[in-house]
Residue, then its C-alpha position, 0 to 999 in steps of 0.5 A: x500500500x501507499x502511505x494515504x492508503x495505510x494511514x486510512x485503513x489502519x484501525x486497532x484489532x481486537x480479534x486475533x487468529x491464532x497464526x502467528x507471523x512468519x518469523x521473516x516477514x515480523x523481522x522485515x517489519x521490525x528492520x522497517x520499524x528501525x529507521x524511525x527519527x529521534x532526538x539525536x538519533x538516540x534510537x531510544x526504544x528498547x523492545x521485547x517481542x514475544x515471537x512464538x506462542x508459547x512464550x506469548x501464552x506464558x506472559x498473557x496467562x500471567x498478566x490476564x491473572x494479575x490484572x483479573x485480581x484486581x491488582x492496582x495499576x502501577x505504570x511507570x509513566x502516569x496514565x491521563x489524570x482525567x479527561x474533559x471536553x472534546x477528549x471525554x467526548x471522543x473517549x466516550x463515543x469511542x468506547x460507545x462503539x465499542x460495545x455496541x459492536x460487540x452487543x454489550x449493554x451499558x448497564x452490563x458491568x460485568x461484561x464491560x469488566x470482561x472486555x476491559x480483561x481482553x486486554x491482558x489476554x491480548x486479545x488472542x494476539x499470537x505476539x504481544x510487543x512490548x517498548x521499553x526506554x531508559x528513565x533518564x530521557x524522559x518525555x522525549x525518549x516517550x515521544x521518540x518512541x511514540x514514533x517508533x510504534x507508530x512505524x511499527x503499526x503501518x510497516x505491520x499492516x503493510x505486510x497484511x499484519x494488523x495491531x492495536x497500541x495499548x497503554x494497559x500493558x503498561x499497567x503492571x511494568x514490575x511484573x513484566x520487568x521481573x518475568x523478562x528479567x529487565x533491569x528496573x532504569x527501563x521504563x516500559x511505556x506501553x504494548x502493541x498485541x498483533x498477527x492476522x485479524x479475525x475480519x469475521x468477529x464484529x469488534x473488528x468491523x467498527x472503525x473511530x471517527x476522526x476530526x477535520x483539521x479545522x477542528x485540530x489545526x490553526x493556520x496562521x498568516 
């Protein structure tokens, strides 16, 4: 695909078939992923890709436990302290439409818990990506590393693979540090689950609105 046509047709997965990606075409992504710019070309993303299935199922079961618990999140970046105007309103339509396509009731808690659950379980990704970067850079090694998944969503679903960014494998950075043994100067910033979408399940077939550059952009002259 051109550029237009993978930044118009990406959306977030949250279906998976269990196939995973051929180890050749997930390192050409990554190779692709690795010519991202950064400050200084500091090149700051550290990453763990859980490349067979196995070694996913092993993180997936831990950490779909421990979030199941109901243990605290404890990330090492705060999440957002709230939400307000323009940006609850676009979470809550976002949300809304999630749950419709998957036929979830509002007053259903329970089920909306069990999707939020998804999550953990990658949503039966056969590969979790996982970026991590040295504390000491701060809000610029986050930005360059932003960048960096971003490459890697488009490079992925060039090759017909599809993701979704998650903030809420952030969630629990201690037990991921200790089940890969990483030392604890790396902050882990957030996950990306992927593989091959299930284009049958209805969650897949919602897609977000995005706003006009009217709305997101001032001209000045």
């Amino acid at each position: 695909m051109n550029f237009e046509n993978l930044m118009r047709q990406r959306y977030s997965a949250r279906a998976f078939l269990s196939d995973p990606v051929p180890a050749g075409i997930l390192r050409h992504i990554l190779d692709v992923a690795q010519k991202t710019p950064s400050w200084c070309n500091t090149q700051p993303w550290e990453v763990v890709v859980t490349e067979s299935p196995a070694t996913t199922a092993a993180l997936r079961d831990k950490l779909h436990a421990h979030a199941a618990s109901g243990a605290e999140a404890t990330p090492d970046k705060p999440f957002p302290r709230e939400y307000v105007g323009r940006h609850d309103e676009r979470r809550k339509a976002c949300g809304a439409a999630l749950y419709n396509a998957l036929d979830i009731g509002r007053e259903d808690r329970d089920a909306r818990a069990q999707q939020m659950l998804r999550n953990y379980a990658f949503f039966d990704a056969p590969h979790c990506m996982l970026v991590f970067c040295h504390e000491s850079l701060g809000f610029y090694g986050g930005v360059d590393c932003g960048l960096y998944l971003h490459a890697f969503m488009l490079a992925a679903l060039d090759q017909g693979v599809h993701t979704i960014a998650q903030a809420s494998l952030a969630a629990y950075p201690d037990l991921v540090r200790a089940h890969f043994d990483i030392p604890g100067d790396r902050h882990l910033l957030f996950g990306c689950s992927f593989g091959y979408a299930d284009e049958r399940h209805p969650v897949n077939r919602y897609r977000t609105e995005r706003t006009g550059i009217a709305d997101a952009v001032r001209f000045v002259r």
